[in-house]
ROTOR-60475 format. One record per residue: x, y, z of N, C-alpha, C in turn; residue in one letter. Coordinates in steps of 0.02 Angstrom, whole numbers, padded with zeros to 5 digits, always signed. Example, Ala and Ser with C-alpha at 12.3 -4.5 7.8 and 13.67 -1.06 7.14 Angstrom:
2
+00660-00284+00390+00615-00225+00390+00660-00165+00390A/+00642-00112+00354+00684-00053+00357+00645+00002+00394S/
//
This chain:
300
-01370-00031+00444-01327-00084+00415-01259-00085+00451X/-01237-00130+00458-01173-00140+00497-01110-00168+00449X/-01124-00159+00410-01065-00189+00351-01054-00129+00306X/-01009-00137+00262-01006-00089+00197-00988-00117+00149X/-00979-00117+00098-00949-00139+00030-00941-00071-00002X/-00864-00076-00020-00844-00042-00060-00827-00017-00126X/-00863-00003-00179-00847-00009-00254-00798+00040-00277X/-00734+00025-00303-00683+00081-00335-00672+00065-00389X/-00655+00128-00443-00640+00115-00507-00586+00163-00527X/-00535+00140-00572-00489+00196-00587-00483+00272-00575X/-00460+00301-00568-00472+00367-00560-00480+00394-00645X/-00462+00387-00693-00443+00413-00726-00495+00335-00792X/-00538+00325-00762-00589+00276-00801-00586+00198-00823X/-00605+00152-00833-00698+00156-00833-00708+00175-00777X/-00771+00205-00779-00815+00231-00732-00837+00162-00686X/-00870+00169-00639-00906+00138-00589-00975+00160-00613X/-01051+00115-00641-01091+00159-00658-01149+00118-00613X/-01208+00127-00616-01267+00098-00568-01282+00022-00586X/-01254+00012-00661-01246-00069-00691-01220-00102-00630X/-01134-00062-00609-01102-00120-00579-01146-00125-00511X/-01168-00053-00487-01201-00070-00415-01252-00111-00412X/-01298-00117-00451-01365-00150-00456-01330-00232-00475X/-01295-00243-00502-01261-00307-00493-01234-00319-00439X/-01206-00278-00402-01180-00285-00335-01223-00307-00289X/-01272-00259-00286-01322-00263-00241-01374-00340-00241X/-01374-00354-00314-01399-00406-00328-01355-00493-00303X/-01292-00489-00309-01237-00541-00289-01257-00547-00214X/-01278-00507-00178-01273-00500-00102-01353-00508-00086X/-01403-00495-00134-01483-00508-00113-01460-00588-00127X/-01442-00611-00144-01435-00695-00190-01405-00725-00129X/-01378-00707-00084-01326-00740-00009-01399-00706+00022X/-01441-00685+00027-01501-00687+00083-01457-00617+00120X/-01420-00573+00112-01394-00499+00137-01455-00456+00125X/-01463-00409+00185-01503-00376+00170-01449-00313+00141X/-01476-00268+00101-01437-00222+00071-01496-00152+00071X/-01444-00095+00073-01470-00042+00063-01443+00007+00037X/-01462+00058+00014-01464+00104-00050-01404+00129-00052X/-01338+00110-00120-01274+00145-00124-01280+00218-00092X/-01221+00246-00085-01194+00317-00070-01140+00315-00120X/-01121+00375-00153-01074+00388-00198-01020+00400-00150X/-00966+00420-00152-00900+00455-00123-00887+00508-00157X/-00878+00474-00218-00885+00515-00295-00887+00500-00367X/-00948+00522-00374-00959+00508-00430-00944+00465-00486X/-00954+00388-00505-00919+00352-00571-00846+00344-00547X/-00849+00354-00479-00779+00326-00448-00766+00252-00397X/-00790+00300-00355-00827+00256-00275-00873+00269-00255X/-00906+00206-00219-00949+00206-00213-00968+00149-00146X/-01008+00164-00085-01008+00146-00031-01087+00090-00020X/-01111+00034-00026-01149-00011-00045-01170-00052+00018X/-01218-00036+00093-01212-00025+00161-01255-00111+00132X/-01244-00146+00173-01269-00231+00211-01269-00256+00261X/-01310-00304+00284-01299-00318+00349-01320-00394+00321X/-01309-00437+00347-01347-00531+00384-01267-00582+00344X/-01217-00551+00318-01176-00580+00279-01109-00566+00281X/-01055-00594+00309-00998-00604+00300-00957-00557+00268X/-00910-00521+00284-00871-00473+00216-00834-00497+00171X/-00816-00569+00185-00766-00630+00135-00846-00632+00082X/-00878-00667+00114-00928-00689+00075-00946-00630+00019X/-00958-00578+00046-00986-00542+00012-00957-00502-00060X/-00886-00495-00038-00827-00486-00076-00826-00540-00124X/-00834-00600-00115-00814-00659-00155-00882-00656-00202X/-00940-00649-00183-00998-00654-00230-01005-00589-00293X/-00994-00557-00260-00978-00466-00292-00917-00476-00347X/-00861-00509-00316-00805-00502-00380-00835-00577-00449X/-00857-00611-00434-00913-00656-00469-00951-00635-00515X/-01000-00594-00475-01039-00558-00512-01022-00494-00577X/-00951-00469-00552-00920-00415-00601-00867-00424-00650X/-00872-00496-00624-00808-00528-00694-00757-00488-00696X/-00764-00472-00751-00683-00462-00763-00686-00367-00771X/-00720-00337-00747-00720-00255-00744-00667-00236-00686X/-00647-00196-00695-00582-00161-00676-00613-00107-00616X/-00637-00145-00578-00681-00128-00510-00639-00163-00450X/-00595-00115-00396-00563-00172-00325-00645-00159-00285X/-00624-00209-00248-00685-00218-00170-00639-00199-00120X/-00711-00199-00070-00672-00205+00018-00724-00218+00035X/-00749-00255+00083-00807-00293+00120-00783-00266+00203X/-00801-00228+00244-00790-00230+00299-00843-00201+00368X/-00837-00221+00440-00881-00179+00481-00871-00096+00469X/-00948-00073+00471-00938-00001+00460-00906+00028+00529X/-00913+00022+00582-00889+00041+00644-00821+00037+00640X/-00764+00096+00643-00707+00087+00647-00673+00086+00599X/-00701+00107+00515-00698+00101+00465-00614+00164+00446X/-00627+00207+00482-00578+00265+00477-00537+00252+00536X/-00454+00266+00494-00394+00241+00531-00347+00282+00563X/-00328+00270+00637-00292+00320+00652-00220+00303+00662X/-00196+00275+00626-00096+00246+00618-00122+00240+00557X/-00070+00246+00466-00052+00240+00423+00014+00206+00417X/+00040+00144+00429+00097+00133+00384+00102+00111+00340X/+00154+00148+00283+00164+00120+00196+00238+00107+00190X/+00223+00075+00152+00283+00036+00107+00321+00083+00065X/+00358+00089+00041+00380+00130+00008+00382+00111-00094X/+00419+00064-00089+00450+00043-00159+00389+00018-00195X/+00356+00032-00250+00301+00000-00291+00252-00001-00245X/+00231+00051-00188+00179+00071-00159+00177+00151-00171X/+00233+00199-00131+00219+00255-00125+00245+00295-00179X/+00305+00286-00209+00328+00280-00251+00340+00224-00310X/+00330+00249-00373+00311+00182-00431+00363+00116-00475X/+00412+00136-00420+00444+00085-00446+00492+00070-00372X/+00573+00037-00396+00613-00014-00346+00661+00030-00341X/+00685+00090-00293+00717+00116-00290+00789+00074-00295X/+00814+00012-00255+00858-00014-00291+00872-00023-00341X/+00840-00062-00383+00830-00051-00463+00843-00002-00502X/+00830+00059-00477+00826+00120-00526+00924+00117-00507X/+00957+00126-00449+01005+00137-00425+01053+00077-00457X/+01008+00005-00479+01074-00033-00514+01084-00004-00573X/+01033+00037-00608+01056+00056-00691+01108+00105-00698X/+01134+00119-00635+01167+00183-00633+01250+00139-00657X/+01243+00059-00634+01309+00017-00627+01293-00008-00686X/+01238-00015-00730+01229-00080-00779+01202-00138-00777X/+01154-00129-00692+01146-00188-00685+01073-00221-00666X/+01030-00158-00690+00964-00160-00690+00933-00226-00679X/+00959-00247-00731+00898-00313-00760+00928-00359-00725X/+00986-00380-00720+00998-00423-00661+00970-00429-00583X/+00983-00381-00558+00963-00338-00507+00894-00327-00482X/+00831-00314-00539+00782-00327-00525+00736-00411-00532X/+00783-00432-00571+00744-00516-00554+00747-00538-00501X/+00808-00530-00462+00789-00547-00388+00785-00517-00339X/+00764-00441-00357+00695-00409-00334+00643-00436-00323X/+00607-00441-00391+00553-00471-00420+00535-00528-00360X/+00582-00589-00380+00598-00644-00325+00562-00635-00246X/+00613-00586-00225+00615-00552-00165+00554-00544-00117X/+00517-00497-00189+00458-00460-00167+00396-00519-00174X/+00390-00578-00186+00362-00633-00195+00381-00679-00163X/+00413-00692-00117+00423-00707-00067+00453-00786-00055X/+00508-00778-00130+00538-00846-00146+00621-00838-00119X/+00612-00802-00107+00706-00780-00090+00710-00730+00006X/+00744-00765+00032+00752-00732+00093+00783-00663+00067X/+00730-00604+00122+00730-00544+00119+00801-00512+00119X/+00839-00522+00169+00878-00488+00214+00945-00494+00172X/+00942-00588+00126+01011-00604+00112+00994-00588+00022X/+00923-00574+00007+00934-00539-00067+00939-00476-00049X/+00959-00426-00014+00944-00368-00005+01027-00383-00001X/+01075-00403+00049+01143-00417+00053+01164-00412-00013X/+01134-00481-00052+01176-00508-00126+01154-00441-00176X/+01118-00407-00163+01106-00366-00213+01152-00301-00214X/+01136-00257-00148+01198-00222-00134+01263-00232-00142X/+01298-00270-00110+01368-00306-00138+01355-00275-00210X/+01327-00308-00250+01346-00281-00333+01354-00229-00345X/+01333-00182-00295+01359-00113-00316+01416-00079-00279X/+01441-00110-00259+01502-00096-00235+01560-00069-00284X/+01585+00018-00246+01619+00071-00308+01589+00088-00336X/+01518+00098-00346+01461+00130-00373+01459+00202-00338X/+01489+00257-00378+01491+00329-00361+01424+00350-00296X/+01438+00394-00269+01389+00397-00217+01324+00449-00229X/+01366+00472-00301+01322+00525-00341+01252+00499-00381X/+01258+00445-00370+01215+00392-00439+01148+00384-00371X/+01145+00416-00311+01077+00407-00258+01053+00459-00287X/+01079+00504-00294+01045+00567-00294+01010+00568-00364X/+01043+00531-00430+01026+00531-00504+00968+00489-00482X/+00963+00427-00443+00919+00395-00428+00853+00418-00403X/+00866+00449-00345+00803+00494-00309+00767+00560-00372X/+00808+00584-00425+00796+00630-00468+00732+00570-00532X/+00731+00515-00530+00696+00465-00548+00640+00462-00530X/+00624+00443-00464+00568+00440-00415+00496+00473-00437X/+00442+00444-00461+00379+00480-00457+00344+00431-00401X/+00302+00483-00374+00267+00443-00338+00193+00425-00374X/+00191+00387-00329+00109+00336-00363+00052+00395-00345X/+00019+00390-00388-00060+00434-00389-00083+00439-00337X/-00100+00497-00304-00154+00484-00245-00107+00479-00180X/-00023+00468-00175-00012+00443-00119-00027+00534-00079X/-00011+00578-00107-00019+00647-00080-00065+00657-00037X/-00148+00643-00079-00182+00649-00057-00219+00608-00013X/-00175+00546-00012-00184+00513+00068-00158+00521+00121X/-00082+00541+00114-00049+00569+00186-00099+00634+00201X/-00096+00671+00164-00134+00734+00181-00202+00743+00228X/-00238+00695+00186-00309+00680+00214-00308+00640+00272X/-00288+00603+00292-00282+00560+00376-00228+00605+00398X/-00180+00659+00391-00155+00672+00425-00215+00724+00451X/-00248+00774+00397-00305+00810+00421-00344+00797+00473X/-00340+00724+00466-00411+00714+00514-00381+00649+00577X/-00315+00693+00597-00278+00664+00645-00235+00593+00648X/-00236+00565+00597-00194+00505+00598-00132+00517+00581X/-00100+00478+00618-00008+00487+00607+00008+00440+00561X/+00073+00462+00501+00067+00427+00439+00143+00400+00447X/+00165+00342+00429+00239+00326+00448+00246+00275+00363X/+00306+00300+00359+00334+00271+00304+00402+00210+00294X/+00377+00156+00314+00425+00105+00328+00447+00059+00275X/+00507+00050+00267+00521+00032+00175+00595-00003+00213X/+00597-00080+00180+00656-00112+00175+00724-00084+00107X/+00716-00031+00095+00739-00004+00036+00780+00043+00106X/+00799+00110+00064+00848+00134+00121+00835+00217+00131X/+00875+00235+00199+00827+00289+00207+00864+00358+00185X/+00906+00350+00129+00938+00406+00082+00858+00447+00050X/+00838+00377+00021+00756+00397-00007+00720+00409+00043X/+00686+00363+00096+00651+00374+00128+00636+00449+00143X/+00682+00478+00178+00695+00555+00207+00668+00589+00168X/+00675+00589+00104+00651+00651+00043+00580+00608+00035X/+00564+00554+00027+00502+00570+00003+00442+00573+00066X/+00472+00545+00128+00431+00595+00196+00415+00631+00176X/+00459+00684+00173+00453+00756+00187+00415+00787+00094X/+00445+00736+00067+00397+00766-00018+00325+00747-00001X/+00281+00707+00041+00251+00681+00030+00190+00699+00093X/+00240+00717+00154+00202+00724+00198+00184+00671+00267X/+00238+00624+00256+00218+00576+00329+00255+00626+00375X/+00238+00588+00427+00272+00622+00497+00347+00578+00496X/+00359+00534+00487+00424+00490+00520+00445+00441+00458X/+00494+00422+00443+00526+00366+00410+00573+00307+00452X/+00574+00261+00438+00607+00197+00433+00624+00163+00390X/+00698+00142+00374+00712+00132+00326+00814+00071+00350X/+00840+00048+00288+00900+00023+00287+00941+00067+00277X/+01000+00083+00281+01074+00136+00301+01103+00108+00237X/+01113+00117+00178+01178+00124+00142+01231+00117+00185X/+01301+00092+00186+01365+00118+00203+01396+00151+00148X/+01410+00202+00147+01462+00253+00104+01530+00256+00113X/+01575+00252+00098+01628+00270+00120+01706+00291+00064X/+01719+00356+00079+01764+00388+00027+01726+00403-00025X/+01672+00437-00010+01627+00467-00081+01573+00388-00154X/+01585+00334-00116+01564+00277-00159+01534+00216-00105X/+01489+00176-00140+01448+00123-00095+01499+00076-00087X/+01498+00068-00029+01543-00016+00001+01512-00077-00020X/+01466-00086-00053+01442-00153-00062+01395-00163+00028X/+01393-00148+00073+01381-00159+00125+01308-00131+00152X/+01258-00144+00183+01189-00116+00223+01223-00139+00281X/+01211-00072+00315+01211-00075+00394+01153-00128+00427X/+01180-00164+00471+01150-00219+00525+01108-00200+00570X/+01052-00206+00591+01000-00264+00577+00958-00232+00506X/+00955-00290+00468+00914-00257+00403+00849-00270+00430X/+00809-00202+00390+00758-00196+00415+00693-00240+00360X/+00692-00304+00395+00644-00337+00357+00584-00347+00357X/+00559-00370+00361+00457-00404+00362+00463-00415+00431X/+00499-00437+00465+00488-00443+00545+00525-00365+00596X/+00550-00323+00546+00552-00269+00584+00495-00212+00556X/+00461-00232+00519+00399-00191+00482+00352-00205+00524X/+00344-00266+00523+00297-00302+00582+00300-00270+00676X/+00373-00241+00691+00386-00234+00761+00343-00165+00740X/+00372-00133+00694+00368-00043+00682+00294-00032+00711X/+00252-00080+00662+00175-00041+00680+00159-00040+00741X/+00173-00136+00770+00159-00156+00851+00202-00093+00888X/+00241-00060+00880+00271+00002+00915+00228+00065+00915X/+00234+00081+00848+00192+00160+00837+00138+00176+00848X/+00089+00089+00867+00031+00083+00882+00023+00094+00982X/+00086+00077+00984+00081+00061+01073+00104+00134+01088X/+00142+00167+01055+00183+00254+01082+00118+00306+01054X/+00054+00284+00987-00004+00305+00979-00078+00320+01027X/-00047+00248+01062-00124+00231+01094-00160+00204+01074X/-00151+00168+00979-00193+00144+00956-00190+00088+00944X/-00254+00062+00953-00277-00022+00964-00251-00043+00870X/-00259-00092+00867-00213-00122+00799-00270-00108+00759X/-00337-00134+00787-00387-00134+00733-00413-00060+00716X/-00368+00007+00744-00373+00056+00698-00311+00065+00654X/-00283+00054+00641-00213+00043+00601-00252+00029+00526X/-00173+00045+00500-00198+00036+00400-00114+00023+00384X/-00096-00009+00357-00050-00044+00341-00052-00045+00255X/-00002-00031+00203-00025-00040+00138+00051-00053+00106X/+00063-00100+00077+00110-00118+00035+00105-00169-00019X/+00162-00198-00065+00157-00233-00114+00209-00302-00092X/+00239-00321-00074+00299-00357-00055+00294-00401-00018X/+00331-00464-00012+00322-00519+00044+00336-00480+00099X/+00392-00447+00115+00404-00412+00168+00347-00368+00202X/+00312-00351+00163+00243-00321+00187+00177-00378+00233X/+00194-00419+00199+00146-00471+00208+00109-00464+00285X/+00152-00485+00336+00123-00451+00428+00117-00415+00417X/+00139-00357+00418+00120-00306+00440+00036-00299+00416X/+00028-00314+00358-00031-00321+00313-00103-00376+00359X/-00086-00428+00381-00100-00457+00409-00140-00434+00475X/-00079-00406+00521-00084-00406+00585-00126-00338+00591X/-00135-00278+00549-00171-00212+00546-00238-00216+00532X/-00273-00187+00557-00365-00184+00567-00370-00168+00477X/-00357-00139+00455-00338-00131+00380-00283-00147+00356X/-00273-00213+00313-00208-00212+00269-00211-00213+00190X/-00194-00171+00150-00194-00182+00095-00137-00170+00063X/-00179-00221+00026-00096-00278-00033-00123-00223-00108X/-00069-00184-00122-00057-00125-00176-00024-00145-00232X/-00075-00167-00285-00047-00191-00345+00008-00230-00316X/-00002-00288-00296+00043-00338-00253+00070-00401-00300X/+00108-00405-00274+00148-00477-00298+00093-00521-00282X/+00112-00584-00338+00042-00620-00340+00032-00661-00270X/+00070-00693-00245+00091-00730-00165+00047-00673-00123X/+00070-00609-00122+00031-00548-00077-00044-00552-00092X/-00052-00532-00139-00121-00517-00145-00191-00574-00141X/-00127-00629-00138-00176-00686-00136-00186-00703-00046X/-00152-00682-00029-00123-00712+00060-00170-00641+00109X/-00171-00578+00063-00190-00518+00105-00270-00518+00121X/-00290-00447+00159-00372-00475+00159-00407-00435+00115X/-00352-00378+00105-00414-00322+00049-00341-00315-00001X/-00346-00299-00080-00304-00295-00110-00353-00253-00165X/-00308-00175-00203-00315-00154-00252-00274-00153-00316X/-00321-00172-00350-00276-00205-00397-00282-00148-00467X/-00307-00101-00468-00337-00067-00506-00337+00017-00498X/-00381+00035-00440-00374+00110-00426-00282+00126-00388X/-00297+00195-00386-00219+00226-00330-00234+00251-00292X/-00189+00256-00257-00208+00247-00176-00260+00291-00141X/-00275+00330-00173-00345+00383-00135-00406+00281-00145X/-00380+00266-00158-00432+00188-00127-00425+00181-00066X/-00389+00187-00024-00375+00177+00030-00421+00246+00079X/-00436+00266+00030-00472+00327+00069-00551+00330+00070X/-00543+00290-00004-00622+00271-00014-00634+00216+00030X/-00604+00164+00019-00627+00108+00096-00620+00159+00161X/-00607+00200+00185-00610+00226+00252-00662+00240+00233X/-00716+00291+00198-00785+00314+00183-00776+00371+00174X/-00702+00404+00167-00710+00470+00155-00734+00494+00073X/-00777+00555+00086-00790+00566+00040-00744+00625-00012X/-00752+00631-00079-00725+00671-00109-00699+00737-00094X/-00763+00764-00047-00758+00836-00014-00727+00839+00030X/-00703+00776+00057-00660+00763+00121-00588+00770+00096X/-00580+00770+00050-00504+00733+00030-00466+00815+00024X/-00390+00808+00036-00356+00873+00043-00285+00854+00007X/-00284+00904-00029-00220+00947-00069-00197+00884-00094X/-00143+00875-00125-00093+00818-00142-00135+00808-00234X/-00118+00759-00257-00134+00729-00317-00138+00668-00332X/
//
């Protein structure tokens, strides 16, 4: 079989059980696919569903049809090339579970303001560069102590551990590129396990924020240069690349990578991307590669 389909289910339940596969399998006999016998990953988790004579749009589209409304993501893709050797992630409401700006306006009072045109931002109704400007400005005289209360906030999302870990195991270089800034970035590298960060500069100055981000902000078209770079100083062709974020700013990069996935995404993202989980954490990203359970290393 030269195709795969991918079945994932929460980590933490409903299960994935032989109902949904045998429906699966059945959505894809109905398009004239020939199909052959699931492989688990693991157990009532993921699950790997091999095809060949049929499209991976198609097949994806008949499959989410067929499973209504169960709390199951897809991935439809060639099995050849399936495992990725570049990782870049997003940072904010990918690797970590929330808007590191955000957490940093409550420190001023100004949360809820602050995150609506976030929100905005990350949906791709408001230019990147000049809500990222108008937002900072507001915190201007905002103690310089209130990053650190901020970063003391920070959980990261399920599973991101045990994805740097596991492609770093098995040789892929993991880069962490985030239009947010790289006060955070730096710590959660190194909490987390990528090799490198990219990120926006705070200006500080006299112990408090200037209202100011250092120039050129790093937007959706410098996320976009990052991979086309790390991929060319790699050696690696694009269509081994994996790309994963939530944000308009993510959007190319998402696009242009042999794997892009849109991570519990803004609705504009997930509708525009080619694979999107909307449901499991990020060890999904590991299950679409085909690794299996026994494969997977350290992290949580």
């Amino acid at each position: 079989m030269d195709h795969v389909l991918t079945l994932i289910a929460p980590a933490r339940g409903p299960v994935l059980d032989q109902a949904h596969l045998r429906a699966a399998g059945d959505a894809l006999k109905a398009l004239h696919a020939t199909v052959g016998p699931p492989r688990w990953l693991k157990e009532g988790e993921a699950a790997d569903l091999p095809f060949a004579d049929l499209a991976p749009d198609q097949a994806e589209a008949a499959v989410r049809s067929a499973l209504g409304a169960a709390a199951i993501d897809l991935a439809a893709q060639a099995v050849a090339g399936r495992r990725k050797r570049l990782l870049v992630a997003d940072m904010d409401s990918t690797i970590v579970t929330g808007e590191t700006l955000d957490e940093l306006a409550d420190f001023a009072g100004l949360k809820e303001r602050i995150a609506a045109i976030t929100a905005r931002a990350m949906n791709g109704e408001l230019d990147f560069a000049a809500a990222l400007r108008e937002r900072v400005a507001m915190l201007a005289g905002l103690p310089a102590e209130a990053l650190e209360g901020t970063y003391a906030r920070i959980a990261l999302t399920p599973g991101a551990e045990t994805l740097v870990a596991t492609m770093r195991a098995h040789g892929a270089v993991c880069a962490l590129v985030s239009g947010g800034f790289r006060f955070f970035t730096a710590r959660v590298r190194d909490r987390v396990g990528f090799h490198l960060d990219q990120a926006n500069d705070l200006i500080v100055e006299g112990g408090r924020l200037t209202g100011r981000v250092a120039e050129p902000i790093l937007d959706k078209d410098a996320k976009l240069a990052t991979l086309h770079r790390l991929a060319a100083e790699q050696a690696v062709p694009l269509a081994a690349t994996l790309t994963v974020g939530d944000g308009a700013n993510d959007l190319p990069m998402l696009q242009a990578a042999g794997l892009g996935v849109a991570f519990r995404a803004k609705p504009s993202v997930a509708a525009a991307a080619r694979v999107r989980i909307d449901h499991a954490d990020l060890t999904a990203l590991l299950w679409i590669q085909g690794y299996t359970e026994e494969e997977h290393v350290g992290g949580a």
